[in-house]
C-alpha positions in Angstrom: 15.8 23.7 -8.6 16.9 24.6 -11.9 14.7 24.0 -15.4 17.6 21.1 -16.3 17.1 19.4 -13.3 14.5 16.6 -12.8 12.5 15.2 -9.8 13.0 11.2 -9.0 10.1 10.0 -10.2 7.3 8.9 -7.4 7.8 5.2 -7.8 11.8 4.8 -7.2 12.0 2.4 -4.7 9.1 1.1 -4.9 10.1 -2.3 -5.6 12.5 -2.4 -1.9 9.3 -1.4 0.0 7.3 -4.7 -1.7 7.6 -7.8 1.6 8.8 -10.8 0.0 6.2 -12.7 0.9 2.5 -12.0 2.2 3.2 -14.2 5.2 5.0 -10.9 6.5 2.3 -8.6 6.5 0.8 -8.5 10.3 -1.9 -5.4 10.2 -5.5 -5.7 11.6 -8.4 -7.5 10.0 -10.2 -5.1 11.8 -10.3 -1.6 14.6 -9.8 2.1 14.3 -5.6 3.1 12.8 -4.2 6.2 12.8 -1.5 6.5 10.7 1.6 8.9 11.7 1.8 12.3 9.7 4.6 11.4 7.8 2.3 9.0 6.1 -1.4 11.0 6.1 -0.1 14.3 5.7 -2.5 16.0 3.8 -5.8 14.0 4.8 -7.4 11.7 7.3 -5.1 10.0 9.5 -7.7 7.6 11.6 -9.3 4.5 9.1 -11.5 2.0 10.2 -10.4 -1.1 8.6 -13.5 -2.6 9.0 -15.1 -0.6 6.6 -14.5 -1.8 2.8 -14.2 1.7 1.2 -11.8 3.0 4.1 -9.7 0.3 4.1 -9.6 0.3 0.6 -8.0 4.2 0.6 -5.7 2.9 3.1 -4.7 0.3 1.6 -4.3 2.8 -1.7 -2.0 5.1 0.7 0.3 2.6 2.0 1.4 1.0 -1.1 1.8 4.4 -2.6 4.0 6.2 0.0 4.7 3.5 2.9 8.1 2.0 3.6 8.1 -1.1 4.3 7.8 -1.4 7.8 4.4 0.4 6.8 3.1 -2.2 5.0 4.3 -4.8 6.9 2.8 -3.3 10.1 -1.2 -2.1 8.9 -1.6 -4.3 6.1 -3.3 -7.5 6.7 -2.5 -10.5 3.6 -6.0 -11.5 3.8 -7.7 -8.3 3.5 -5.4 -7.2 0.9 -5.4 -10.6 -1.2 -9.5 -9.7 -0.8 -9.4 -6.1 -2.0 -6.7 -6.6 -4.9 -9.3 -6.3 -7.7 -10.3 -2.6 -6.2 -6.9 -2.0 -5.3 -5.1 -2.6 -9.1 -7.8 -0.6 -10.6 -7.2 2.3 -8.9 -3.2 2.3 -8.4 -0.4 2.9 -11.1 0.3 -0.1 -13.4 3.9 -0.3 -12.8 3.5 -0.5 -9.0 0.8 -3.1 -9.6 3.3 -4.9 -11.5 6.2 -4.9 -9.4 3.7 -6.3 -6.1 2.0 -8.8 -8.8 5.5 -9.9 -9.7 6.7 -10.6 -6.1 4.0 -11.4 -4.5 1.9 -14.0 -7.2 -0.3 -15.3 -4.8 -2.0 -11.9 -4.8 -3.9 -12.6 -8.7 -4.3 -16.3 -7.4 -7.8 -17.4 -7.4 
């Protein structure tokens, strides 16, 4: 790669791998997930989504480099309407904005 050319920032796309609705998401409220490698490449790849803190790294992980199948498949709207406070404090601002924008119900109540 040459000095004049740039790398696509981290969050194109982000906003096609955001459901249109939390009604979509399917994942577990609760059990041991292991995530492929393509996903948990350099880290843990088994989470026990029963446990707050795990979950909440995740969670963290799969809006940050999941597709949306991803998401749709081992995140549960519940859990993550739950954990939102934790989650937006520790994930960029423009992805927090793009999910808050599509999915309000997320920031309601």
């Amino acid at each position: 790669m040459s000095s004049t050319e740039v790398l696509p920032s981290r969050l194109h796309g982000v906003a096609d791998r955001i459901p249109p609705s939390l009604e979509m998401l399917a994942g577990p409220r609760s059990g041991r997930v292991t995530l492929p490698v393509r996903l948990a490449w350099s880290g843990p790849t088994d989470y026990d989504i029963g446990d707050p803190h795990e979950r909440l790294t995740f969670y963290c992980l799969l809006l940050d480099c999941g597709q949306r199948r991803d998401i749709v498949n081992y995140v549960n709207a519940a859990l993550l309407r739950q954990d939102w406070p934790r989650i937006r404090r520790l994930t960029a601002r423009r992805v927090m904005r793009l999910w808050e924008r599509r999915l309000p119900d997320l920031t309601a109540g």
